[in-house]
PyMOL Python script that loads the backbone (N, CA, C, O; Angstrom):
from pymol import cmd

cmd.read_pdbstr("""\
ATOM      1  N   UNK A   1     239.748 -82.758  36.537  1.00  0.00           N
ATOM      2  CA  UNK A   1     240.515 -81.977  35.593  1.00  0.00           C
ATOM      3  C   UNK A   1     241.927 -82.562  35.417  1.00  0.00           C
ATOM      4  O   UNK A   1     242.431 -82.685  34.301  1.00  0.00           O
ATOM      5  N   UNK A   2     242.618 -82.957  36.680  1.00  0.00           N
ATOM      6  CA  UNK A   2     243.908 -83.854  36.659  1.00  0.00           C
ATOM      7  C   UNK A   2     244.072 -84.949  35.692  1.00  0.00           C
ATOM      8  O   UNK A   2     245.071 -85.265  35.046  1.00  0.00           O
ATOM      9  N   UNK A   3     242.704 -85.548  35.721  1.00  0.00           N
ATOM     10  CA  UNK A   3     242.730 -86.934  34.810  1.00  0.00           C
ATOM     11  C   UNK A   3     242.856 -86.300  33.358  1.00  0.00           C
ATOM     12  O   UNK A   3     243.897 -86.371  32.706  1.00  0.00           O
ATOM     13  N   UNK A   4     241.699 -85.674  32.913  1.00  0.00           N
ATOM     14  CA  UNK A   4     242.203 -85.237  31.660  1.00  0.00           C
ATOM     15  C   UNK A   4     243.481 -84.556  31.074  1.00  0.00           C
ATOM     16  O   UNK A   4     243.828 -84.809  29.921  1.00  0.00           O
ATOM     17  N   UNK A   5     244.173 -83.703  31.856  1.00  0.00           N
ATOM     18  CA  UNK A   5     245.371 -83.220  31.472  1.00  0.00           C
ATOM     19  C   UNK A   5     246.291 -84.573  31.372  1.00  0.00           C
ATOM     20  O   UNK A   5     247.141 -84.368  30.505  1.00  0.00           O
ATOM     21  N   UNK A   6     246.397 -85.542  31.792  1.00  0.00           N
ATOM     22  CA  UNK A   6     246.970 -86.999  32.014  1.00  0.00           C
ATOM     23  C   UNK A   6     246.553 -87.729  30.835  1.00  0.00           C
ATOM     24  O   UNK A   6     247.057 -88.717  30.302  1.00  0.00           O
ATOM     25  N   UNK A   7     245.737 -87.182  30.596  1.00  0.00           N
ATOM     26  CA  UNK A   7     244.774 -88.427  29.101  1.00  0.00           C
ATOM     27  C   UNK A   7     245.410 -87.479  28.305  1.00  0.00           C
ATOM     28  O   UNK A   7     246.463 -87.911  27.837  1.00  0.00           O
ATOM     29  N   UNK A   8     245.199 -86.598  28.063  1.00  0.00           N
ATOM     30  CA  UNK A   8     245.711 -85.412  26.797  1.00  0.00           C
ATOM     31  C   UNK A   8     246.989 -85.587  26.652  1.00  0.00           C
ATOM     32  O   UNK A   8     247.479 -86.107  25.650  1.00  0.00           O
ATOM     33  N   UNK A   9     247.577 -85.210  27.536  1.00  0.00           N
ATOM     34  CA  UNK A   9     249.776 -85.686  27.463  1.00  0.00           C
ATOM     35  C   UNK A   9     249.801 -86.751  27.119  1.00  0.00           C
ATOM     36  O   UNK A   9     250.767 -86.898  26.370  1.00  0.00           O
ATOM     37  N   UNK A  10     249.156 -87.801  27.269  1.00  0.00           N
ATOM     38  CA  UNK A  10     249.210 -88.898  26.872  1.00  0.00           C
ATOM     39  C   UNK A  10     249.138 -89.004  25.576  1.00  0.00           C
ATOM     40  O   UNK A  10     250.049 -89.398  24.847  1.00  0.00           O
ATOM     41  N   UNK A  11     247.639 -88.522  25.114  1.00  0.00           N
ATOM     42  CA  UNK A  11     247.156 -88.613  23.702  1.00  0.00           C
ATOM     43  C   UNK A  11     248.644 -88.343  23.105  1.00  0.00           C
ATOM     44  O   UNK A  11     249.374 -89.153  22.532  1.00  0.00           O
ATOM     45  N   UNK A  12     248.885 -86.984  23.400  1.00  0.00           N
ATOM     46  CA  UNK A  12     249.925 -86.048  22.567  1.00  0.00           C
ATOM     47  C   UNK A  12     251.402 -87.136  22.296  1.00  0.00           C
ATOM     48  O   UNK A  12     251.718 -87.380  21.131  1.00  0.00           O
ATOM     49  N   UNK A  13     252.242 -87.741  23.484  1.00  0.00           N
ATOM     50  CA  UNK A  13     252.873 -88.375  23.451  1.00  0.00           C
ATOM     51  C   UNK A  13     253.184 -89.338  22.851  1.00  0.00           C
ATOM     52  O   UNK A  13     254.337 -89.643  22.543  1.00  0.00           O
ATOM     53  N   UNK A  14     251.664 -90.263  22.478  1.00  0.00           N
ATOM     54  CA  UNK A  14     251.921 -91.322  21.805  1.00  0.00           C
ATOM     55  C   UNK A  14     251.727 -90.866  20.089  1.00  0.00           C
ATOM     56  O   UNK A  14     252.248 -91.336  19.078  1.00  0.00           O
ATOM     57  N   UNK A  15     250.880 -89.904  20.257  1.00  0.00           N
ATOM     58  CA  UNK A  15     250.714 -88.800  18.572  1.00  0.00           C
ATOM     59  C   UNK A  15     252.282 -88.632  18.544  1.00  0.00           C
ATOM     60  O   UNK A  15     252.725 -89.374  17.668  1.00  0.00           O
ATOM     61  N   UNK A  16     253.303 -87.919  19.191  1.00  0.00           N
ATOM     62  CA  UNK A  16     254.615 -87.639  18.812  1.00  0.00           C
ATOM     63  C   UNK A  16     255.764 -88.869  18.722  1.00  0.00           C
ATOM     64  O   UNK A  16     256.862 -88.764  18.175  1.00  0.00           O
ATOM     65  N   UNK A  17     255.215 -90.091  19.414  1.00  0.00           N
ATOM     66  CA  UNK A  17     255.951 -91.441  19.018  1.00  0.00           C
ATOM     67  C   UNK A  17     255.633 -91.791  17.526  1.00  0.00           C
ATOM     68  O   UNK A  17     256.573 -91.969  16.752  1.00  0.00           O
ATOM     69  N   UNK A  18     254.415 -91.890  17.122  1.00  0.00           N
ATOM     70  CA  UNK A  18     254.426 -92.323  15.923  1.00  0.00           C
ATOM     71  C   UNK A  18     254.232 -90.947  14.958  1.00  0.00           C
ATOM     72  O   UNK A  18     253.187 -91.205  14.361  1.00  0.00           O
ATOM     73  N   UNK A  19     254.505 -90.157  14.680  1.00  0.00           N
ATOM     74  CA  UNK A  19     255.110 -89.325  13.824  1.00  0.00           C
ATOM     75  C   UNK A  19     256.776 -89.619  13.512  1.00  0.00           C
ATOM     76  O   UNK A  19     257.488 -89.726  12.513  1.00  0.00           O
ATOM     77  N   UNK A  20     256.933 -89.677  14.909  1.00  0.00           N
ATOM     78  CA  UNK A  20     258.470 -90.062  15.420  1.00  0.00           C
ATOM     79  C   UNK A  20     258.750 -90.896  14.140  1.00  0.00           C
ATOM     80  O   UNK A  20     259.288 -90.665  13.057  1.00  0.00           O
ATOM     81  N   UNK A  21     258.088 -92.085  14.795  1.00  0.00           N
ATOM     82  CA  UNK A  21     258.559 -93.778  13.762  1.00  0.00           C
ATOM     83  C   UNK A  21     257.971 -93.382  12.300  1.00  0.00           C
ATOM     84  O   UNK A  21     258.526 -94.016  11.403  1.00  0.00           O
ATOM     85  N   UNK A  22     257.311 -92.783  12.011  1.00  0.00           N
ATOM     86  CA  UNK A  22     256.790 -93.132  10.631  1.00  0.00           C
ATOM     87  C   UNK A  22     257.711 -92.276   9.476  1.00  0.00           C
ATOM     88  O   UNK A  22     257.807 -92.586   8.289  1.00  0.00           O
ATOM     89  N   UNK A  23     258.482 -90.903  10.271  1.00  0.00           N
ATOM     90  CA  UNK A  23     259.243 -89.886   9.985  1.00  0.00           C
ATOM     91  C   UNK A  23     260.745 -90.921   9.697  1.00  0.00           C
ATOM     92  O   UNK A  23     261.566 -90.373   8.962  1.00  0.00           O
ATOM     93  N   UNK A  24     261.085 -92.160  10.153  1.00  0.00           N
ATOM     94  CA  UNK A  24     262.235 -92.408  10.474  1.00  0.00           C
ATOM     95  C   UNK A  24     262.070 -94.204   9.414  1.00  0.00           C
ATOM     96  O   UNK A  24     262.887 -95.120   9.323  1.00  0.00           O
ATOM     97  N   UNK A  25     260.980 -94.086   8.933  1.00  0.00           N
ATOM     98  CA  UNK A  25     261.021 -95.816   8.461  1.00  0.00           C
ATOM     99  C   UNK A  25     262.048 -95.414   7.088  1.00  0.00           C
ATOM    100  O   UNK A  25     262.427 -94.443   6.432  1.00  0.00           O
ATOM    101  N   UNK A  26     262.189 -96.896   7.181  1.00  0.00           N
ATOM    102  CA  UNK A  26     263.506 -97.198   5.551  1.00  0.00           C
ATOM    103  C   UNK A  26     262.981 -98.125   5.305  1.00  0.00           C
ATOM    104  O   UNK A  26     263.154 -99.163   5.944  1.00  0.00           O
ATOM    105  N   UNK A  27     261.841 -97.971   3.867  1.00  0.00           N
ATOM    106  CA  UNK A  27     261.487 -99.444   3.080  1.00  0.00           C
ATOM    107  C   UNK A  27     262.337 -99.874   3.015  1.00  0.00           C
ATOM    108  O   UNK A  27     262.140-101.075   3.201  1.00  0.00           O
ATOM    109  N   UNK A  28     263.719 -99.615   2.782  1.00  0.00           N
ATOM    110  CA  UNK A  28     265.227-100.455   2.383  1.00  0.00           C
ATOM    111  C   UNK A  28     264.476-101.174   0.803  1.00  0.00           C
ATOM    112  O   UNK A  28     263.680-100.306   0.446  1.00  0.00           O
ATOM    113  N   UNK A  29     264.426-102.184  -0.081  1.00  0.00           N
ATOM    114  CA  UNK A  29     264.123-102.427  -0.970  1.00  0.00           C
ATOM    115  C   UNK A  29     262.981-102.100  -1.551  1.00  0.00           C
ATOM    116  O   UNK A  29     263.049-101.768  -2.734  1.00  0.00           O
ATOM    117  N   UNK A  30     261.752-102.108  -0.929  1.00  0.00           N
ATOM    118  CA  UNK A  30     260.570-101.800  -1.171  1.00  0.00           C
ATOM    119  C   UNK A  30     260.156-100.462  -2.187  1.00  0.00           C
ATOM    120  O   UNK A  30     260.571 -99.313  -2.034  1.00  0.00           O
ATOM    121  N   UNK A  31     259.454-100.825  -2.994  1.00  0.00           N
ATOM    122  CA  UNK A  31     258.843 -99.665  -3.918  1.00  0.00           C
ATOM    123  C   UNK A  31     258.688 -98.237  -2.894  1.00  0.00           C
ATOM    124  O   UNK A  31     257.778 -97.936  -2.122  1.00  0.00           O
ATOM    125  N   UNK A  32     259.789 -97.613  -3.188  1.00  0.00           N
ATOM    126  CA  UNK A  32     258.780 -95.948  -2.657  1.00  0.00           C
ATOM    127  C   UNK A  32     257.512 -95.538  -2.620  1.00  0.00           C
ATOM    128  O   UNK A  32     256.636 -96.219  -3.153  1.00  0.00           O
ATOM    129  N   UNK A  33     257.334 -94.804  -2.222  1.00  0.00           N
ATOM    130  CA  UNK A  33     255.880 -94.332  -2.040  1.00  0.00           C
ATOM    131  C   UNK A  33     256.087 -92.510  -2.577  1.00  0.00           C
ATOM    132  O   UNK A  33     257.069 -91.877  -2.190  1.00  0.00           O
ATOM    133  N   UNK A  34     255.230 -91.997  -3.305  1.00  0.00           N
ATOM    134  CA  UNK A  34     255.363 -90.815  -3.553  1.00  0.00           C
ATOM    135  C   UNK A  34     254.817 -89.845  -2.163  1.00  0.00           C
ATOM    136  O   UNK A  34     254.042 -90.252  -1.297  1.00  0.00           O
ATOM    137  N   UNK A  35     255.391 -88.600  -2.217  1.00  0.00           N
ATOM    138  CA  UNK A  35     254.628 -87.274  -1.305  1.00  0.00           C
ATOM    139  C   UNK A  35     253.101 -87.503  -1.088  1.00  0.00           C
ATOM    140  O   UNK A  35     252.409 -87.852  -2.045  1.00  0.00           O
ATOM    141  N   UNK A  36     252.552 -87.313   0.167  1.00  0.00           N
ATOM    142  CA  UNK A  36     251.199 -87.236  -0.081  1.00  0.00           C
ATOM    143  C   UNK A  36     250.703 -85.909  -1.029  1.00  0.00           C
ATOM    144  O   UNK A  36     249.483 -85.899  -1.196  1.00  0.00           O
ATOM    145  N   UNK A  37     251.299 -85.003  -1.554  1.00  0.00           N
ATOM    146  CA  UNK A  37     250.930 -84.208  -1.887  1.00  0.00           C
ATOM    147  C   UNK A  37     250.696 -84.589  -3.910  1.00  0.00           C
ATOM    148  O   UNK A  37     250.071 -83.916  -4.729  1.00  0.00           O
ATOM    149  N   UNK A  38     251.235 -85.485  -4.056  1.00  0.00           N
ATOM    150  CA  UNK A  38     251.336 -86.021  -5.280  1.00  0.00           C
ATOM    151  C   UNK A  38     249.946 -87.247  -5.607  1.00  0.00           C
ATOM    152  O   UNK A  38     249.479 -88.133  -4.891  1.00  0.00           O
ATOM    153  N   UNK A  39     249.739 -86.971  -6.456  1.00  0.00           N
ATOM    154  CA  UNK A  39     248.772 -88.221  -6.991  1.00  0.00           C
ATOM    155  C   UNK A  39     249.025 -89.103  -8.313  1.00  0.00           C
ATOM    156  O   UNK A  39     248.678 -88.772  -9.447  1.00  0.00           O
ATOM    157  N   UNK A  40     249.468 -89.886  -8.077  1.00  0.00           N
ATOM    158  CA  UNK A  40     249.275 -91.231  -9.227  1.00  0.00           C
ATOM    159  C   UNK A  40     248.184 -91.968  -9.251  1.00  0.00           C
ATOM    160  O   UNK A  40     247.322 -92.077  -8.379  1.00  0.00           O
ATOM    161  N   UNK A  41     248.290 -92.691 -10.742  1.00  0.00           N
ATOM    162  CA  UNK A  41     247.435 -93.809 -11.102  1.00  0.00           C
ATOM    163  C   UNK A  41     248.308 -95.378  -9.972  1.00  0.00           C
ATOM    164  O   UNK A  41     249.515 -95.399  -9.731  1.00  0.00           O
ATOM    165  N   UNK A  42     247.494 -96.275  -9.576  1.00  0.00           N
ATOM    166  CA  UNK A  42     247.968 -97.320  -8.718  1.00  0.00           C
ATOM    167  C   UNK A  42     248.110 -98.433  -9.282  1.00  0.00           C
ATOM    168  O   UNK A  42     247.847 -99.562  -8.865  1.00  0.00           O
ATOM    169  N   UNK A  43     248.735 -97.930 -10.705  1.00  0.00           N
ATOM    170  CA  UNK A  43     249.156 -99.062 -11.781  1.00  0.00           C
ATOM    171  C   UNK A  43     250.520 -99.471 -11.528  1.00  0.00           C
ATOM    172  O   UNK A  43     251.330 -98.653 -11.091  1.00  0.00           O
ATOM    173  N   UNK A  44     250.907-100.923 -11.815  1.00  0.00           N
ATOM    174  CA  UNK A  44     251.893-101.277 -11.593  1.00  0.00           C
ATOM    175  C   UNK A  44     252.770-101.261 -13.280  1.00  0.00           C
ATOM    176  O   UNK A  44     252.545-101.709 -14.404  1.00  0.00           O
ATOM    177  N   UNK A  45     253.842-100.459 -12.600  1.00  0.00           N
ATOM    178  CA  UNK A  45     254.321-100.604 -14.239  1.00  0.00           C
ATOM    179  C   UNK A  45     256.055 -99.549 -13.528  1.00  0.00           C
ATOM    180  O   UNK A  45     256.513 -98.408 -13.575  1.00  0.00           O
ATOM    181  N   UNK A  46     256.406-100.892 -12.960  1.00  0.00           N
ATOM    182  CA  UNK A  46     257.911-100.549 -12.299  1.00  0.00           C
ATOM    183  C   UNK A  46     258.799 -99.855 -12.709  1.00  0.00           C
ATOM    184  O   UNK A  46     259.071-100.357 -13.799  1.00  0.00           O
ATOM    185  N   UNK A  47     259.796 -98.558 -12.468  1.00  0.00           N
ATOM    186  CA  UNK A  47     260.445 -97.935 -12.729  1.00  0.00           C
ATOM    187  C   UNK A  47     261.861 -98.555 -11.662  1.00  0.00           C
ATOM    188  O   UNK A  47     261.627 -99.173 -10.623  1.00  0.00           O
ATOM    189  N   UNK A  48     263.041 -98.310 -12.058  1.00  0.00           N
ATOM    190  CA  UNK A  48     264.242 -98.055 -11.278  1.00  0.00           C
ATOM    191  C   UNK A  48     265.250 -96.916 -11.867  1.00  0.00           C
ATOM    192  O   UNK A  48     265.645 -96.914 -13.033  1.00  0.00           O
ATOM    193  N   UNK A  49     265.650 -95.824 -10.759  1.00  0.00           N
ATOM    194  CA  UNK A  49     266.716 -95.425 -10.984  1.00  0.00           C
ATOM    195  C   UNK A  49     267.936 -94.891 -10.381  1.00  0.00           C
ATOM    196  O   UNK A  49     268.659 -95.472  -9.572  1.00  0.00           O
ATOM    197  N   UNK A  50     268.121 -93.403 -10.996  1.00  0.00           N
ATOM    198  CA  UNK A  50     269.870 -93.559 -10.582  1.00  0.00           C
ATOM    199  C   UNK A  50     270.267 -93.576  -9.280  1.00  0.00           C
ATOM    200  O   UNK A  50     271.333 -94.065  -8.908  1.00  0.00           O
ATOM    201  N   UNK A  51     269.237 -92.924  -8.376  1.00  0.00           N
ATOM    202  CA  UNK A  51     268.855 -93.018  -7.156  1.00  0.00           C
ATOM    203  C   UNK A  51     269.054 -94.500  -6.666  1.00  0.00           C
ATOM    204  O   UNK A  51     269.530 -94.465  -5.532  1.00  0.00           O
ATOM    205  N   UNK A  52     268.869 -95.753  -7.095  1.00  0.00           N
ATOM    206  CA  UNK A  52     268.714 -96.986  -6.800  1.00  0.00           C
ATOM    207  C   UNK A  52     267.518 -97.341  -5.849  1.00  0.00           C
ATOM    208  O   UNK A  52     267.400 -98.051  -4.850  1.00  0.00           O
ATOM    209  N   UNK A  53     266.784 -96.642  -6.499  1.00  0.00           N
ATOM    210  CA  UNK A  53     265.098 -96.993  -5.510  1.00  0.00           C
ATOM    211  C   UNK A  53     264.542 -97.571  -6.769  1.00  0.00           C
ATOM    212  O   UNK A  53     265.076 -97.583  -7.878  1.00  0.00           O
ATOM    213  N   UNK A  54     263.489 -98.004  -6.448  1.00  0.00           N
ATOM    214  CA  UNK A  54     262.398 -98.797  -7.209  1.00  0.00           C
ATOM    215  C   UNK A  54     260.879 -98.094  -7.103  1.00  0.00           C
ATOM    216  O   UNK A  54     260.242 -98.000  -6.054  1.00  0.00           O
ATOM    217  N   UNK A  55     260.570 -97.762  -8.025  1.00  0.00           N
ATOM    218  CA  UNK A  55     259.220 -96.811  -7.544  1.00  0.00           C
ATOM    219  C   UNK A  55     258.015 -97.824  -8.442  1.00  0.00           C
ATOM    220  O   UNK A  55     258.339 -98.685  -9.260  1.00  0.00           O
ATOM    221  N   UNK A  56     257.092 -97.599  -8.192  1.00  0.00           N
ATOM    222  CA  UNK A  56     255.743 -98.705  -8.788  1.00  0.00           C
ATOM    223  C   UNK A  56     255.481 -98.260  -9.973  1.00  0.00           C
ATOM    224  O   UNK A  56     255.215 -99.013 -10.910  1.00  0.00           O
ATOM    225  N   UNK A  57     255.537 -96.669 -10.086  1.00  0.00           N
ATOM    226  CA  UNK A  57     255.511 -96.475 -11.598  1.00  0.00           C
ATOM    227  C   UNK A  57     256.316 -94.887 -11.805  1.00  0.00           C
ATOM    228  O   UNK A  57     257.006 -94.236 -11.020  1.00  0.00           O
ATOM    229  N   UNK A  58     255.870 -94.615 -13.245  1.00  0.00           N
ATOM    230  CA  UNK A  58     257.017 -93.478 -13.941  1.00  0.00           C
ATOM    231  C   UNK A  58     256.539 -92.155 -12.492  1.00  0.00           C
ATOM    232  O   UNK A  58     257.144 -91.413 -11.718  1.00  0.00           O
ATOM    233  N   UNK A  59     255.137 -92.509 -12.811  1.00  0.00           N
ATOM    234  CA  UNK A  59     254.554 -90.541 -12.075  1.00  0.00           C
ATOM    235  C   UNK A  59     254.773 -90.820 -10.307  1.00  0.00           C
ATOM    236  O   UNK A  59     254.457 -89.876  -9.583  1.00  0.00           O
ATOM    237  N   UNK A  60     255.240 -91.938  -9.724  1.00  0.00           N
ATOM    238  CA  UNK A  60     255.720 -91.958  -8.507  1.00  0.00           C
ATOM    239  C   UNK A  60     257.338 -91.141  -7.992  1.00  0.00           C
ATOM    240  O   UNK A  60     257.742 -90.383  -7.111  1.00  0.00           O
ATOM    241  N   UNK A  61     257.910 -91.950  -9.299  1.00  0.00           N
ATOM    242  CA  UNK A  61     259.453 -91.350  -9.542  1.00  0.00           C
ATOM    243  C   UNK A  61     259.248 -90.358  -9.401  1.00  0.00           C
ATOM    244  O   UNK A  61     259.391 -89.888  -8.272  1.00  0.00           O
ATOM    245  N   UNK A  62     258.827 -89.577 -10.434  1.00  0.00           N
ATOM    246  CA  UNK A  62     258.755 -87.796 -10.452  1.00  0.00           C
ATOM    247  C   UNK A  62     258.121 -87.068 -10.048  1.00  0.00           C
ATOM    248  O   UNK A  62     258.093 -85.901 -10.440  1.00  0.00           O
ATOM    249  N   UNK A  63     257.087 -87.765  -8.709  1.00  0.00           N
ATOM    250  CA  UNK A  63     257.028 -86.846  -7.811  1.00  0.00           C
ATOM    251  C   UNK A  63     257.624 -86.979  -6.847  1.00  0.00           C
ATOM    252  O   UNK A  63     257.315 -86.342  -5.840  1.00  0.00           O
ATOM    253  N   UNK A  64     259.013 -88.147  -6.873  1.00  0.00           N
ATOM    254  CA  UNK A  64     260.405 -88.064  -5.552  1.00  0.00           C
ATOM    255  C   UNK A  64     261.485 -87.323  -6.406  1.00  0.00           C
ATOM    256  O   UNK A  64     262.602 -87.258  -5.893  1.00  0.00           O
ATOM    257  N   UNK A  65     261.251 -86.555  -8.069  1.00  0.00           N
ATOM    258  CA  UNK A  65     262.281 -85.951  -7.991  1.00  0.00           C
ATOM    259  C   UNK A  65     263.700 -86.997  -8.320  1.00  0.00           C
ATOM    260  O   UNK A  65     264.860 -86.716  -8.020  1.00  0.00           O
ATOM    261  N   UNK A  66     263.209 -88.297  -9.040  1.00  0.00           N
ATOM    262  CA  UNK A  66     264.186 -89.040  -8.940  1.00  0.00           C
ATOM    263  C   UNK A  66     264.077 -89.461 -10.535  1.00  0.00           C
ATOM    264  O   UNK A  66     263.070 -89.747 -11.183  1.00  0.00           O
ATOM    265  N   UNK A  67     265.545 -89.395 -10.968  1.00  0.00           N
ATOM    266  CA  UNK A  67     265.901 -89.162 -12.538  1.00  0.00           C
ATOM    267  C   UNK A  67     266.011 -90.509 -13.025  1.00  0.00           C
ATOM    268  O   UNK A  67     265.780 -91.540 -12.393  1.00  0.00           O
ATOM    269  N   UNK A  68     266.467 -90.367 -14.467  1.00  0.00           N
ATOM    270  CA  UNK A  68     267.140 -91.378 -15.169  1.00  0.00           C
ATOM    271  C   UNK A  68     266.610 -92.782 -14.450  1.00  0.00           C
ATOM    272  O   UNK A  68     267.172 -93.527 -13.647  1.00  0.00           O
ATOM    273  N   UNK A  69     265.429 -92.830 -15.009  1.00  0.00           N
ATOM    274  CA  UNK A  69     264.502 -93.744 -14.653  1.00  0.00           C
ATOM    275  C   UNK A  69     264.739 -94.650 -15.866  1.00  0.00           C
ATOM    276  O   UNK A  69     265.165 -94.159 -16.911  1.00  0.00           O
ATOM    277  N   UNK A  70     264.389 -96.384 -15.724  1.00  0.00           N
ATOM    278  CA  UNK A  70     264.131 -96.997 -16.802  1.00  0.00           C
ATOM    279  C   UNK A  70     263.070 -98.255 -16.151  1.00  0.00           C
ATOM    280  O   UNK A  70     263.117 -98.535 -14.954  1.00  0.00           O
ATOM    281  N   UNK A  71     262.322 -98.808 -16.907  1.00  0.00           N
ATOM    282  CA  UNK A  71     261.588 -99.380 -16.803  1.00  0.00           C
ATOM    283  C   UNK A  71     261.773-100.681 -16.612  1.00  0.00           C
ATOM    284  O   UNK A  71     262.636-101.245 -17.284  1.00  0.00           O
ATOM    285  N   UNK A  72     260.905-101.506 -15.540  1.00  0.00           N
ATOM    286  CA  UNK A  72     261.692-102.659 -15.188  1.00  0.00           C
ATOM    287  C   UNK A  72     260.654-103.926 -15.735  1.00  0.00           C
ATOM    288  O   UNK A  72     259.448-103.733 -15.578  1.00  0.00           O
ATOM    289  N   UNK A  73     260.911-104.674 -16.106  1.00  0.00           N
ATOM    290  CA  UNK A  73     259.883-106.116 -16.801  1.00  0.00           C
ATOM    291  C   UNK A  73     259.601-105.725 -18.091  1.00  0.00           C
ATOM    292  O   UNK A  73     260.107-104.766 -18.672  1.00  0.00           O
ATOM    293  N   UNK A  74     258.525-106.733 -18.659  1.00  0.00           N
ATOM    294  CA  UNK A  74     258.161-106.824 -20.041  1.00  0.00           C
ATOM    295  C   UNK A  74     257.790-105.590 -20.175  1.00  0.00           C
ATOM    296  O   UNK A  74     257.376-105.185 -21.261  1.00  0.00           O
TER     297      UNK A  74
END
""", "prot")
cmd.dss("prot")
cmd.show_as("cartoon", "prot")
cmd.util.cbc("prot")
cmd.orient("prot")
C-alpha cells in the first residue's frame, strides 16, 4: 500500500510540474494559439495586432479578444 501512495504523489507531482510549465510558457514571437475552448479553421492567413502578437488567422485573434487586427502578406 506504501508503494502506491509513493507512485500516486508522484504521478500527482509531476501532473502539477507540467501544468506548472505549460501555465507559464511565452511563445515570445510565435503565432498565438487560441483558448481551447475556441475552434478555428487551421488556415494560414496571418493576422497582427494592437496587442503586438501575431495570430495564424482572423478567428484565432478573436477568440484572444485581441483588436485592431490587420492582415499580414499578399
Amino acid at each position: 500500500m506504501k508503494r502506491f501512495l509513493t507512485a500516486a504523489s508522484l504521478i500527482v507531482a509531476v501532473f502539477a510540474i507540467v501544468v506548472a510549465t505549460v501555465g507559464a510558457l511565452d511563445l515570445g514571437a510565435a503565432p498565438a494559439v487560441a483558448a481551447p475552448a475556441c475552434r478555428c479553421p487551421l488556415i494560414v492567413d496571418q493576422v497582427i495586432c494592437s496587442n503586438g502578437k501575431t495570430y495564424i488567422n482572423q478567428c484565432f485573434a478573436n477568440c484572444a479578444h485581441a483588436k485592431d487586427c490587420v492582415r499580414i502578406g499578399p
